[in-house]
LOVEXDO-205685 format. One record per atom (N, C-alpha, C): x, y, z. Coordinates in steps of 0.001 Angstrom, whole numbers, plus 524288, in hexadecimal, padded with zeros to 5 digits. Each point is the difference from the previous one (the first is absolute). Example, Ala and Ser with C-alpha at 12.3 -4.5 7.8 and 13.67 -1.06 7.14 Angstrom:
! residues 2
833867E9C681E787FC86804A68000080384804B0800007FEA28041A7FD3080334804A68003C7FCFE80442802DA
This chain:
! residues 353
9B6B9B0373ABB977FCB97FC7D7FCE7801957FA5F801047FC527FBFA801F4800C07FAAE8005E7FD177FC537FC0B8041F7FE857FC7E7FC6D7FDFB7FB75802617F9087FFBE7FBB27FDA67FEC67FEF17FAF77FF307FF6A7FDE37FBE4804297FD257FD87800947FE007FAD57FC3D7FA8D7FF2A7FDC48002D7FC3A7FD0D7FA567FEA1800B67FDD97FA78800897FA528004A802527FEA77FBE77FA0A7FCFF7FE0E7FFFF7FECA7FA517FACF7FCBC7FF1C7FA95803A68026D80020804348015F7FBE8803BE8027D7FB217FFF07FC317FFD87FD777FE847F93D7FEE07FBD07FFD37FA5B802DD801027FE6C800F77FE557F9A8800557FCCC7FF40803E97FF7C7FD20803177FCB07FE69804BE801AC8021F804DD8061F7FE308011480196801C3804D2802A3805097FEE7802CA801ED7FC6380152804337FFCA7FC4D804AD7FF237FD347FF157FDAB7F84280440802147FF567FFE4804DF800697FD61801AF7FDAA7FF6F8044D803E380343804F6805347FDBB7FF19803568030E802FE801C3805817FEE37FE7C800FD7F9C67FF6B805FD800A47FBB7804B8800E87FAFB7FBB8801237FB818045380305802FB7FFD2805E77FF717FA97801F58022B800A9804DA803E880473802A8804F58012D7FC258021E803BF803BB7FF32805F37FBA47FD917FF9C7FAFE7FB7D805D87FFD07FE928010B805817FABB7FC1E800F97FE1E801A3804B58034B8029A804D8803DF7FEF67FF8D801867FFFD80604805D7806087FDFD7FD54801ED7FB6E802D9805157FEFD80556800317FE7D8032C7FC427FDE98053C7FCC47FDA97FDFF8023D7F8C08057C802227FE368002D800737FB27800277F8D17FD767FE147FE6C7FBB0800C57FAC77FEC080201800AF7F9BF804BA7FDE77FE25801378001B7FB6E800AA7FA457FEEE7FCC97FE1F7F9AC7FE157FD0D7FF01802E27FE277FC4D8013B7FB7F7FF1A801F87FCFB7FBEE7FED07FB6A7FCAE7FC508011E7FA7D7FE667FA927FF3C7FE52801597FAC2800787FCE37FC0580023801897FBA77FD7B7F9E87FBE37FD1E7FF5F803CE7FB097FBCA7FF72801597FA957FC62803A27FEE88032B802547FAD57FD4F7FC257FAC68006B7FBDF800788030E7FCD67FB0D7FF5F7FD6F8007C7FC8C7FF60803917FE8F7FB79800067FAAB803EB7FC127FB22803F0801D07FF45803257FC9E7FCB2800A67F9E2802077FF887FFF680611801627F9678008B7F8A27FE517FFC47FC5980149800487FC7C7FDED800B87FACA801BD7FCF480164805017FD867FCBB8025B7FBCA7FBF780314801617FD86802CC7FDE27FB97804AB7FEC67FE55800D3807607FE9E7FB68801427FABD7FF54804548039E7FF8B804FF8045D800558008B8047D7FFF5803A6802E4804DC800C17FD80803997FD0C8048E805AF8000A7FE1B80284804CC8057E8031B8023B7FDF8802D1804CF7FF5A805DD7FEA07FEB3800A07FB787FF26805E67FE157FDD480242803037FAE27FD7D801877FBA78043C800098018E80192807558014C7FADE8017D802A08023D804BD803D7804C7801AC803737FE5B7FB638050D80479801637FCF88068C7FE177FB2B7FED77FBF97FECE80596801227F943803398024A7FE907FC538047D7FF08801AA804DB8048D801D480214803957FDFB8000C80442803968067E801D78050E7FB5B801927FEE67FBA4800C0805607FC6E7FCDB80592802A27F9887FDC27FCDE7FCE18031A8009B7FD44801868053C800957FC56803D87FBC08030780371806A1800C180591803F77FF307FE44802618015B8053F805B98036A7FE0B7FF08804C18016780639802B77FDAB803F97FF7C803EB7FF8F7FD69803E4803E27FD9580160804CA7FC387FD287FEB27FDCF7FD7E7FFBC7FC087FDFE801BA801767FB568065B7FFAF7FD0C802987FF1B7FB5A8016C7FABB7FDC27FE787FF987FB3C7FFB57FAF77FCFE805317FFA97FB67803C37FB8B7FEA2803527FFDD7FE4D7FDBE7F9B87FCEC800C98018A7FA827FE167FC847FBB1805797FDD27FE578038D7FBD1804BA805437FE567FFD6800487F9C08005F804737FE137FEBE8015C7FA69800568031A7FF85803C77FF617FD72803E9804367FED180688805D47FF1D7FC178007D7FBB57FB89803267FE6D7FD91803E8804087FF217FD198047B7FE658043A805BB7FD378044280145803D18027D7FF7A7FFFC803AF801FC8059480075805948005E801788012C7FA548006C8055F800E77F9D8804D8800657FC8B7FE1D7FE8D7FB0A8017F801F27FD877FF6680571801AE7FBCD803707FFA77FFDB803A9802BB80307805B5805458026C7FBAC803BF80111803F17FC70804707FE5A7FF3A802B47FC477FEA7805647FE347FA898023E8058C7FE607FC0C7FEDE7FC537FFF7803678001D7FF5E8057A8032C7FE21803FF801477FF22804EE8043E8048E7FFF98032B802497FC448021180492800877FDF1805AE8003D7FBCE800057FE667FC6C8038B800547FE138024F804397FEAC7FB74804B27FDA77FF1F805058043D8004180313803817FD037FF9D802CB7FFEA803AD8002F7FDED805F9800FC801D0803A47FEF97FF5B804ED7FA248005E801E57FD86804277FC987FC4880006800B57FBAA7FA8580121802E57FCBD7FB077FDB67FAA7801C78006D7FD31804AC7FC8F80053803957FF4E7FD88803BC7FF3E7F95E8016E7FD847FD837FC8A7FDCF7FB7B7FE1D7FF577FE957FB59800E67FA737FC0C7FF4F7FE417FD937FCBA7FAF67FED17FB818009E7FE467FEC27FA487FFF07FF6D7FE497F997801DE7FC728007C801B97FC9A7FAB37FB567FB307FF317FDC6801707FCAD7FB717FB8A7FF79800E37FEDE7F9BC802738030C7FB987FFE87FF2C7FBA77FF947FC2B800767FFCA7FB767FA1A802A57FA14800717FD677FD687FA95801E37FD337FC777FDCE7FB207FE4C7FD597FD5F804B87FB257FE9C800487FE1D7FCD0803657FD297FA107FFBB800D87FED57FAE17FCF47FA807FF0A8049D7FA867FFDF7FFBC7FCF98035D8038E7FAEB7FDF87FEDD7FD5C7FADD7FAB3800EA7FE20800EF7FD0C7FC0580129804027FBB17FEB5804037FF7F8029E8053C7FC72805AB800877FF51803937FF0180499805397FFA47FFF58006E7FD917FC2C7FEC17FB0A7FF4B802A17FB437FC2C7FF1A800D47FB937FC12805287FF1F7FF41800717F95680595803D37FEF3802568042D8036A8039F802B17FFDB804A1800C98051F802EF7FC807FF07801937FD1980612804DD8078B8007A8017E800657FBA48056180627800577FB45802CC801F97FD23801907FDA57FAEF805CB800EB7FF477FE81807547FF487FADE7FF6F7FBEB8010D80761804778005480267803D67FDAD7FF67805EB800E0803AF8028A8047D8000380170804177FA378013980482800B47FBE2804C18029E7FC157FE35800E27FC00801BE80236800557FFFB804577FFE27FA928033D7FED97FFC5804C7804258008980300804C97FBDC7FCF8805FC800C78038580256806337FE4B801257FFA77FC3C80464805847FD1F7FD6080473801917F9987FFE97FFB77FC1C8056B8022F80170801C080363800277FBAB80544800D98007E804438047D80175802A38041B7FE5F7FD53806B9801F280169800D2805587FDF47FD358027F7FAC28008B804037FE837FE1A80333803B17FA237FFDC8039C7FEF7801AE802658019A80217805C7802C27FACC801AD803B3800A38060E803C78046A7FEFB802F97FD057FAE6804A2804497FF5B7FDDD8077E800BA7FAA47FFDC7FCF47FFE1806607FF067FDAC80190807327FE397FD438027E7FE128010C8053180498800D2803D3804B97FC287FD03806038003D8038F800FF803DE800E580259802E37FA10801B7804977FD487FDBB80524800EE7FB947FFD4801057FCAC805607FF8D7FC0A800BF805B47FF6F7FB37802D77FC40800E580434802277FB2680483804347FF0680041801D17FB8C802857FB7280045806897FF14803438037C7FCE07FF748014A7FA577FEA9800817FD78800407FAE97FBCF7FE797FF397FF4B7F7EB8009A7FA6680162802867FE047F9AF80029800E77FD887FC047FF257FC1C7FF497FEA17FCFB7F9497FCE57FB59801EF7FC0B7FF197FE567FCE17FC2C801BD7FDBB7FCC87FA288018B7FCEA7FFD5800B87FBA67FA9F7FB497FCAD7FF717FCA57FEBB7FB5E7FACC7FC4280231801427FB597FE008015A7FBFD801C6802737FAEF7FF3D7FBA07FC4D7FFD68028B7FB2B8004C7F9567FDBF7FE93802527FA6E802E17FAF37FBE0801B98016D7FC31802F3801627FA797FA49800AD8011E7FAAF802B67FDC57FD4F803FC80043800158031D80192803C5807667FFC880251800517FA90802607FDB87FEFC8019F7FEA67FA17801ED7FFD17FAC77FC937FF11802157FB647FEC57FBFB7FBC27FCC17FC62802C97FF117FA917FC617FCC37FC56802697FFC27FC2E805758023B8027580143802CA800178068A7FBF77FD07802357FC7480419801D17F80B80033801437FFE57FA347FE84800827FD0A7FD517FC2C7FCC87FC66803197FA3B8013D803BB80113803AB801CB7FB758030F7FF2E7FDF6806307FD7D804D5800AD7FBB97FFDB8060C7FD567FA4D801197FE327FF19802957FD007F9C38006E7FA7380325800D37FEDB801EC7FB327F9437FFC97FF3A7FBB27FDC77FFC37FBB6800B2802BC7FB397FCAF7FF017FCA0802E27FE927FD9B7FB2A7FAB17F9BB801FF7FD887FD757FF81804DD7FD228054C7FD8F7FB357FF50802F67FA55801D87FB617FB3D800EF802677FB747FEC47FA7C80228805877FE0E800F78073980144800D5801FE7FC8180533802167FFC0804647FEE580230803EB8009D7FFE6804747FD05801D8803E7802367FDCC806047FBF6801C4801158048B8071A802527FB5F803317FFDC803EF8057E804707FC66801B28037E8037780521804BA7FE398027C7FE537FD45806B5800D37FC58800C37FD6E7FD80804097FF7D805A0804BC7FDF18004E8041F8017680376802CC804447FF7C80441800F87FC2E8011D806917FED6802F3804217FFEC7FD3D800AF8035B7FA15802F77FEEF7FE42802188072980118805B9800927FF508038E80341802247FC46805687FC3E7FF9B7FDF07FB2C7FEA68056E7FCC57F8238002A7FDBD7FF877FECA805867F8618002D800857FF63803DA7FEEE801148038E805B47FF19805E97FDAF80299803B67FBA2802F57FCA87FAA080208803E97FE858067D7FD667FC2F802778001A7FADB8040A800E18001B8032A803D4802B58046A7FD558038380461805D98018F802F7800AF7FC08805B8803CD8014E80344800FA7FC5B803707FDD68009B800BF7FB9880349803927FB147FF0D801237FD3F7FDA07FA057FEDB7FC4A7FEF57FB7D7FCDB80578801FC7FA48802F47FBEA80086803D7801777FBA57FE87800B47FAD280451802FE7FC9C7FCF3801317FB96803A1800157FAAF803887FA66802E5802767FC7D7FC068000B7FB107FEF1801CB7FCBA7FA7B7FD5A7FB847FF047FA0A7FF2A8007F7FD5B802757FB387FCE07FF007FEF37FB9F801B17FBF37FD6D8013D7FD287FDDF7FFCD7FA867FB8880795801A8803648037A7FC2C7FDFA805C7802377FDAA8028A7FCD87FFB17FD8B7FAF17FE48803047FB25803F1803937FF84800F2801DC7FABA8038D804FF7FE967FE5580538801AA7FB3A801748011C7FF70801E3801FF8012E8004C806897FE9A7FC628033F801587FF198063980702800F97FF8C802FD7FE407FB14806128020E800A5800C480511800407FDD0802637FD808023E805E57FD0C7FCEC802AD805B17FBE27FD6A803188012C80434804A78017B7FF238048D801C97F9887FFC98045D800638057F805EF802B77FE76800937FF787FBDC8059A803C77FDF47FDEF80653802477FC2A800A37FF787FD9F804DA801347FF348027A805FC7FF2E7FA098024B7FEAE800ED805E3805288000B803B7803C97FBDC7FC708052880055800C480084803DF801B68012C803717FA28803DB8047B8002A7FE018033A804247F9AE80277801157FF1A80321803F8801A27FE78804A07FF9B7FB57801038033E7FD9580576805918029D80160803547FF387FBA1804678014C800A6802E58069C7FEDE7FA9D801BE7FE16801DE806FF7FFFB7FF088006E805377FBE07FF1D8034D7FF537FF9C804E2804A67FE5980383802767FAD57FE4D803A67FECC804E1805A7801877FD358002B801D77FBB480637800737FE478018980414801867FABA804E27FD9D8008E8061C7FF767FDC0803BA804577FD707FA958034C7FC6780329804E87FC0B803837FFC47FE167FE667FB3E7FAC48027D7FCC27FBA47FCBB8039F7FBDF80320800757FB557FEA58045B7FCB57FE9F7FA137FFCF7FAAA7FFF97FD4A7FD297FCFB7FBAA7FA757FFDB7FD948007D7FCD87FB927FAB2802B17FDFE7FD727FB2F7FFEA7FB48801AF7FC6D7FC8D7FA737FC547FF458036D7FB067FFD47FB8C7F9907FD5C803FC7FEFE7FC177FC9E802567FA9E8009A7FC847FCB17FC347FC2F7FD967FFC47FC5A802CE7FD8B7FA53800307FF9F7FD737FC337FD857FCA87FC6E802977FCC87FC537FF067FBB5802897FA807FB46800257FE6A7FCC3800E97FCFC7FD818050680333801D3805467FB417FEBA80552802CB7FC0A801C27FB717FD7A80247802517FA5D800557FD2B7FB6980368802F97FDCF8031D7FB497FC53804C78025B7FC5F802077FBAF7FD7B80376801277FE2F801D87FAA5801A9803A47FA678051A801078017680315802497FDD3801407FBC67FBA37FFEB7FC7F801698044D7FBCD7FD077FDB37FFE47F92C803DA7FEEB7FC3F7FD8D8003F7FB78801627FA4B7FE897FC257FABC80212802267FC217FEA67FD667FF3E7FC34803F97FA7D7FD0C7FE7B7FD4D7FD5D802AC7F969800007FE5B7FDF07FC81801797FA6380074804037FD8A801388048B802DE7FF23805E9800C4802408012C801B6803717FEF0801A68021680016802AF8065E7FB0C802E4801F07FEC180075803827FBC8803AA804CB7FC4F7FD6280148800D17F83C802397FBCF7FBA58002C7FA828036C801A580088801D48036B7FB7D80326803D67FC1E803AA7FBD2802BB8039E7FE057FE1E8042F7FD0E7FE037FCF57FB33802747FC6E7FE257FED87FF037F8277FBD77FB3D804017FFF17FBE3803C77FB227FE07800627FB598017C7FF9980074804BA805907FB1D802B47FE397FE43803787FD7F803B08013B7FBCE7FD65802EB7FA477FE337F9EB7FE1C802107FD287FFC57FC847FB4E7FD4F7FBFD7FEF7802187FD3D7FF92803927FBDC7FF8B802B77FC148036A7FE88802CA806257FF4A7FAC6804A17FEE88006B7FF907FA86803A07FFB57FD467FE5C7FF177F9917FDAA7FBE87FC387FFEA7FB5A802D67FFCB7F9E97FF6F805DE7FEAF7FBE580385802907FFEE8050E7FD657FCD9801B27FB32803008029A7FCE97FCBE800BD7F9DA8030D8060A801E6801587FEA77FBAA804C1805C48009080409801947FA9D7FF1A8059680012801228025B7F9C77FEF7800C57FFDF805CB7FFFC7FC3D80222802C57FCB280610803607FC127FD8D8059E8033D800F9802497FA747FF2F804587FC80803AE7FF217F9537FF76801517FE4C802D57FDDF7FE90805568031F7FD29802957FE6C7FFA9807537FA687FF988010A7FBFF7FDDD7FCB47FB157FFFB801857FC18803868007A804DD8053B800297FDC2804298009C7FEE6801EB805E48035B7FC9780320800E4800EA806058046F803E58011580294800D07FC1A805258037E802107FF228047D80272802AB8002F8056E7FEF1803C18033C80416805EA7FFD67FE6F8057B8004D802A88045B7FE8E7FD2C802FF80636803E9802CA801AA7FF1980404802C57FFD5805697FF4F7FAAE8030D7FF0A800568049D7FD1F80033804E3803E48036F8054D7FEC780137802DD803EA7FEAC805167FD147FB7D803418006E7FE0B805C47FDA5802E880331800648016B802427FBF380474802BB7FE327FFDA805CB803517FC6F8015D802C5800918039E80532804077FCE58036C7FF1A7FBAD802C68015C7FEAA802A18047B7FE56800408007B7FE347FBB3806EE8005E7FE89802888064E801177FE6E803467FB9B800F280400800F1801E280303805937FC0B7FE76803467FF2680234805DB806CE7FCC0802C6800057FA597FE29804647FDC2803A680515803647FB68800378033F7FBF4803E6800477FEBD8015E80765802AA7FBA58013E801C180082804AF8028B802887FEBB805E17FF747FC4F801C4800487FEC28065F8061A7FEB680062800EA7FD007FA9E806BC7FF1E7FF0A801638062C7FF1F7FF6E802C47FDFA8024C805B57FC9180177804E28068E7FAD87FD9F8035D8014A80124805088032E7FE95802F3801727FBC9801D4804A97FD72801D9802707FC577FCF38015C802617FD35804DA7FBEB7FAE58042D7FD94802FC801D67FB3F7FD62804947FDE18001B8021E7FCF77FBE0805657FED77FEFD802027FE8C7FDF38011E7FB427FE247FE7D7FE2E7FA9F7FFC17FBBD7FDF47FAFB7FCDF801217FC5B8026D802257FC487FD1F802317FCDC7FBA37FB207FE327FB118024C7FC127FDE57FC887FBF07FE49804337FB50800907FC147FB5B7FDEA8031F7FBD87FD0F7FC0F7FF117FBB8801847FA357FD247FC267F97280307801A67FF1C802C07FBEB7FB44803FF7FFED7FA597FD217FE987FCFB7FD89802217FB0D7FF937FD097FAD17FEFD803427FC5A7FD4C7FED27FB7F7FFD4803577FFBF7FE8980225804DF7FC1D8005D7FFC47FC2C806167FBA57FCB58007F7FDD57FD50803CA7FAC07FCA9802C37FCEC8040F7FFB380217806318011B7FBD78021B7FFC67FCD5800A37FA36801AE7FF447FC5D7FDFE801057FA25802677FD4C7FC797FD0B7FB097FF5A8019C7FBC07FB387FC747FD6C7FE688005A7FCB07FAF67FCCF7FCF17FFC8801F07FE0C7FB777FBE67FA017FD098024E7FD997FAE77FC84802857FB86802567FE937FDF87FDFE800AB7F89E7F7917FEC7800D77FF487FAFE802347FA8D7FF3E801677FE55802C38027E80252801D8804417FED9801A5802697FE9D8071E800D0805238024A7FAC67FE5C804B17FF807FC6B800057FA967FD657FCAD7FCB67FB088003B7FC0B7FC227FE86802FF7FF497FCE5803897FAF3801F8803FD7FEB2803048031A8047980416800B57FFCC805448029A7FDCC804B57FC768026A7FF607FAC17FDE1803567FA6E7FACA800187FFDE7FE3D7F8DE7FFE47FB3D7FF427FCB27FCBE80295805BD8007A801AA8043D7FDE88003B804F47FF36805FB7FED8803E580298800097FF32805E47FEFA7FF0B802057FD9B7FF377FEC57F9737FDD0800937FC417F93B7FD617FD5E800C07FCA1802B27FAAC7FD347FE657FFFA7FC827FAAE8054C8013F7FEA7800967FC2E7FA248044C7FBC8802677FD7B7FBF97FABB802957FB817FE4680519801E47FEFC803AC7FDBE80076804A2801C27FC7F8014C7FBDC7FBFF801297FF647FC74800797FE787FB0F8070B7FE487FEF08010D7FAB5802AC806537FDCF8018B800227FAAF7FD638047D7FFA07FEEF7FF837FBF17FE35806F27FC2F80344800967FBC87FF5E804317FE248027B804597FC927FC8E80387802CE8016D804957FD3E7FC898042A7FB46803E7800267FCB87FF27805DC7FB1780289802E38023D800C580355803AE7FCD280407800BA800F080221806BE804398033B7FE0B802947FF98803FA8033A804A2804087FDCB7FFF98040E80311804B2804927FE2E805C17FD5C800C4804728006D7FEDF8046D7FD0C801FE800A080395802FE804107FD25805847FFF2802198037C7FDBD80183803E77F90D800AC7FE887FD01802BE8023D7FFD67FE22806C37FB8D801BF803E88024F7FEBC8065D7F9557FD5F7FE88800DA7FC428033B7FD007FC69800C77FB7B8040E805BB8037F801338029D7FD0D80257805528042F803758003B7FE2A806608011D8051A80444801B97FD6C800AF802817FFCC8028D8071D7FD298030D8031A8070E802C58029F7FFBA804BF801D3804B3802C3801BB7FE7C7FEF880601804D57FFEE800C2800EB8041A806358018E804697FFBB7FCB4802038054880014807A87FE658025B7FFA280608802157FC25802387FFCD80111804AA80595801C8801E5803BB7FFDE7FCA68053B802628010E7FDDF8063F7FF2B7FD8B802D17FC8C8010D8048E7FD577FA1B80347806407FD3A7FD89801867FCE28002B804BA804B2800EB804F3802277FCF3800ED803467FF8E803F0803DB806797FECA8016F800A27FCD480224806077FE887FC5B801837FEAC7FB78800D57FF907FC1B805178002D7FBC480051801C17FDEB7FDA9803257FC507FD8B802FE7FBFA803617FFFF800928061D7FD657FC08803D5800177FC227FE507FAE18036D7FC2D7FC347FE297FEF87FC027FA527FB1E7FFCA7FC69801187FCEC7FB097FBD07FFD67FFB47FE7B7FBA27FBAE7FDED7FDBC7FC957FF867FC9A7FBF0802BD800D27FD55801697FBAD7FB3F802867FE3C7FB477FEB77FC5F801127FC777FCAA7FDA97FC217FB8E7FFD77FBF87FFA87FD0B7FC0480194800A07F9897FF5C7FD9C7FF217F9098015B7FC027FF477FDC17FC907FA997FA8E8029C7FFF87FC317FF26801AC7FA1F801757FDE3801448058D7FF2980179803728026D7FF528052A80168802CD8023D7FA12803DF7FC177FF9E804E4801397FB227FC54801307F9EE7FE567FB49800FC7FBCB7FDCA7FB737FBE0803697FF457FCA2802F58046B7FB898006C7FDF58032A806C37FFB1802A880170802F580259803EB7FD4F80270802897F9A68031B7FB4B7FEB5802117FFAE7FBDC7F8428008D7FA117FDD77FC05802227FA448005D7FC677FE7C80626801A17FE6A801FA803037FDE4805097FF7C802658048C7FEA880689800718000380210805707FD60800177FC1E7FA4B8006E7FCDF7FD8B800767FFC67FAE77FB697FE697FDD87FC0280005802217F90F7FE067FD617FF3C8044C7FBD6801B8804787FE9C7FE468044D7FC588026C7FD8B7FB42805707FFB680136804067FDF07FBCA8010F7FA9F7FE787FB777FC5F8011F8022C7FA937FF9A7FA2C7FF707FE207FB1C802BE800F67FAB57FE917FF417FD058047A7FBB1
């Protein structure tokens, strides 16, 4: 039996990565015990997700646990054992500005989750992958010291400049303003780094630009992509805030993530990091993705604009995918921005209309 642990497995990417290796005939044991509903309320829960994979896949065992519990976690990676082949860790507090309402909750969450977790993968499956979903807020406001130019709908990086095509993973990711949240998961991205190079654990962070699909259960606090265009099909008002409303995000479909975290699970290595997202191939600004909505939907969307921007927030993020290409070169894309969008409107038009 080769079974595949998922952490956060209701959410966006962890759904997603547990049809993926369903499909491909992998036992998947699930872990998630729907903590966004508490950070973000009613319209954010990944219930109904976690029971599709319940009900329609018996592959597929579900564990109603906290990463935090240590001893529930071990209970649980002791169970499996070797058997565990792979781990992917997507749990997480995920909002910067949510951190600051509970700075202990998102840190024992994101940092303490995460160490509890290495340890039980040490202990019980030291061979197994671990593939960590990190986020390109390790960087803090880094981005936002670039020499940017307006342009009419977005902020953009000249094109002779070193990081045109892309932040690398050079760009340092000290001294400088990260939100409490962006801390609690470079402590996070840390530590997987170093189970990787201390313990020789085949490990990987993907820090992921704006990941997003139809899975996603956003809302105003996190899932820009998903809670826009539920605002668009419901007419609920959206805030833009800050930057004109030029701020540029690179969005990467949570298959496609998925797919580059299978291509790592195939030829793993140790300590690896890579910046994950849409790259040039799939980005765009705040204007620029409500005239994509109002395009695919046929509605107005109903926004309104605030001065003040998020702290911290990136003025312009686009990744480079081109280190994590160069090691897997079998790997593509499959979804650009429109494709994302008009996708995301048609699996949720029943439930949003």
């Amino acid at each position: 039996m080769s079974v595949v642990l998922i952490t956060g497995s209701g959410g966006l990417i962890g759904s997603e990565a547990a049809l993926f290796y369903l499909q491909k005939e992998y036992d998947v044991v699930g872990i998630d015990n729907d903590m966004r509903k508490y950070f973000f309320g009613k319209e954010a829960s990944t219930l109904w997700n976690q029971e599709i994979l319940k009900k329609e896949h018996v592959r597929y065992r579900h564990y109603n646990a906290d990463i935090r519990d240590q001893k529930m976690v071990g209970d649980i990676f002791n169970e499996y054992g070797k058997d565990i082949v792979l781990v992917i860790h997507c749990a997480a507090q995920p909002s910067h500005d949510w951190a600051a309402k509970e700075p202990v909750t998102d840190f024992t969450i994101n940092a303490n989750g995460t160490l509890i977790l290495l340890e039980a993968a040490r202990k019980y499956c030291p061979k197994a992958v671990f593939i960590f979903c990190s986020t390109n807020k390790v960087y803090g406001d880094a981005p936002n010291a670039l020499p940017l130019v307006e342009l009419e709908t977005r902020w953009e990086v000249e094109k002779e400049h070193r990081y045109y095509n892309g932040i690398k993973e050079d760009m340092s990711i000290d001294q400088s303003k990260h939100s409490l949240f962006g801390v609690s998961k470079v402590a996070a991205d840390v530590l997987v780094q170093e189970y990787g190079r201390y313990f020789e654990m085949k490990t990987a962070c993907f820090r992921g630009g704006c990941l997003t699909g139809p899975r996603h259960s956003g809302t105003m606090l996190h899932g820009f992509l998903s809670y826009l265009m539920k605002c668009c099909m419901t007419g609920e008002q959206y805030t833009v805030f800050g930057y004109k409303g030029k701020q540029v995000r690179d969005n990467i479909h949570s298959f496609d993530l998925v797919n580059a975290f299978f291509h790592f699970f195939l030829q793993p290595r140790e300590g690896a990091v890579y910046n994950m997202g849409g790259s040039r191939f799939s980005n765009c600004s705040m204007i620029e993705a409500i005239s994509l909505c109002e395009e695919i939907t046929g509605k107005k969307l109903n926004w309104r604009y605030s001065e003040t921007n998020r702290s911290g927030d990136h003025l312009w993020y686009i990744s480079s995918v081109s280190k994590f290409k160069a090691h897997y070169p079998g790997w593509d894309y499959t979804y650009g921005i429109k494709a994302i969008l008009a996708q995301i409107a048609e699996k949720n038009k029943t439930k949003w209309t």
